[in-house]
C-alpha angles and dihedrals in degrees: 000000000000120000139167120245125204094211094188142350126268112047149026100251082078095060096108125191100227142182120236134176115259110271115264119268114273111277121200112321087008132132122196101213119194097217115216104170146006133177141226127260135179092247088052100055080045097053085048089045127035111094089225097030109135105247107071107156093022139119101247137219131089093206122082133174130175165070130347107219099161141022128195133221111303099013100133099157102068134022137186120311089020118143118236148177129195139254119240084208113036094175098055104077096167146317133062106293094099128192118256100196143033107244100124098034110112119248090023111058089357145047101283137201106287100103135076099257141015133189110209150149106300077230091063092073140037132204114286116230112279112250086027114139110228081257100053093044097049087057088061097066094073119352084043102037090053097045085057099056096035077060115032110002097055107007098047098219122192139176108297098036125120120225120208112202124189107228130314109294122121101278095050099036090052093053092044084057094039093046095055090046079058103047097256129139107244117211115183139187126205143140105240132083087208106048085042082063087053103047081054100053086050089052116279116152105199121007116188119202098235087193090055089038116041095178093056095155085063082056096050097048083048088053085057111040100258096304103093136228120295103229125017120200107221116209103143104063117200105349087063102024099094090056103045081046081060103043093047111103117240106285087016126150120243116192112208107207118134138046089198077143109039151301103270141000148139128311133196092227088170082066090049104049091042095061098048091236127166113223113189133173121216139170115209107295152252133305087257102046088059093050084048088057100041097056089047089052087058085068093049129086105213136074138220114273117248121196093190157304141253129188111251097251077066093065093121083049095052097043081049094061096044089043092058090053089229095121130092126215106335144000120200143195120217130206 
């Protein structure tokens, strides 16, 4: 089978299309999974190019959507022919003991998604939505997953809120779409006039230019009368964090997901405290979480937005294009 190798950390040029033997058949408790498509994260351009990123001589990809063609003894869940998508955390089933690494994530500590077939625990994958595209499916197991738990897991959304998204990547593109399924108000940033055009057509409200207009979380607290907006989903990291602390509402929700901007940094914690805010990190979600949403996106009638698509032996292609931040909602790769 063909496969993608990451040869060595630190840049794309290391990025190798590779063959490999077929994977062995499932043992007890194993599914073999034709993979057809997988999609780019952020975690995974860091893992390809940071010169001291953990990986090195791995298949990459933390995304993986496909068929089921053969099930191993005591595999009850899934059978031939199924649909799946993969688990960021295999090893975290359910509950509240959450991994801190990523030892065990695909792509990352172990042999990841870019290849044309895996064998793997039964528990390393769920059900994909019924009526999902491979594409579509492969966007769910971490740009979908978080923006689920950034929503409902965590942040408890419910119909009325308003929902404030940082620009039109995965993550943000898929909880715009999430929040108005749910009933929320959607508010969105971005730089640029034609993906703000975008973000509206999908259902924002309000969407502030945060290049035209540096202070945004004045402009959100504007949009809503002064009051704020009830769960911001954090994707910056440092370098937006003061201002989504400004524009949450008292006893809001701010989900703490990216570090597009950086690693550390201040933060107005008197802000923070005196308005009573709750400020939680996350990193995708559970097993079950990801059975939880996929049974809610069944009911929705929307899909995922994909930008577009590139063979796997255009890996490099594909990193080039995320890395440049012109895309909107997802990029796949397609096997």
């Amino acid at each position: 089978m063909k496969a993608i190798r990451l040869a060595a950390a630190g840049g794309l040029e290391n990025l190798h299309l590779i063959d490999l033997p077929e994977p062995p058949a499932p043992g007890v408790g194993d599914i073999t999974v034709r993979i057809r498509a997988s999609s780019l994260n952020y975690h995974d351009l860091m893992v390809v190019t940071h010169p001291e990123a953990e990986g090195r001589d791995r298949i990459p990809m933390s995304d993986g959507a496909g068929t089921v063609t053969a099930v191993g003894d005591g595999v009850t869940e899934f059978a031939v022919g199924d649909a799946v998508v993969s688990c960021f955390f295999p090893q975290w089933q359910s509950g509240r003991k959450v991994p801190t690494d990523f030892a065990a994530t695909p792509g990352d500590g172990v042999d990841g998604f870019a290849c044309e077939s895996v064998t793997r625990p039964a528990t390393a994958f769920t059900h994909a939505p019924e009526g999902y595209s491979h594409e579509e499916a492969a966007t769910l197991t971490t740009a979908g997953l978080t923006a689920w738990r950034a929503l409902v897991v965590d942040g408890g959304i419910k119909a009325g809120d308003t929902v404030l998204v940082l620009g039109s990547g995965g993550v943000s593109v898929l909880a715009l779409q999430m929040a108005r399924s749910m009933g929320a108000r959607v508010i969105a940033t971005t730089s640029s006039a034609a993906k703000a055009d975008r973000l509206r057509a999908l259902g924002a409200e309000t969407v502030i230019n945060y290049k035209e207009t540096p202070e945004w979380g004045d402009a959100v607290l504007a949009a809503t009368h002064g009051r704020g907006v009830d769960i911001v989903v954090e994707v910056g990291g440092p370098g937006t964090l003061a201002q989504s602390i400004r524009a949450c509402a008292p006893g809001g929700h701010i989900a703490l997901i990216g570090v597009l901007t950086g690693f550390g940094g201040e933060v107005p914690t008197i802000e923070l405290m005196s308005k009573q805010q709750t400020l939680q990190g996350l990193i995708v979600g559970s097993r079950e979480h990801q059975e939880d949403m996929v049974r809610a996106l069944g009911g929705f009638d929307w899909r995922p937005v994909i930008d577009r698509s590139y063979p796997l032996n255009k890996i490099a292609e594909a990193f080039a294009l995320q890395k440049d931040g012109q895309h909107f909602g997802k990029i796949c790769l397609t096997m």
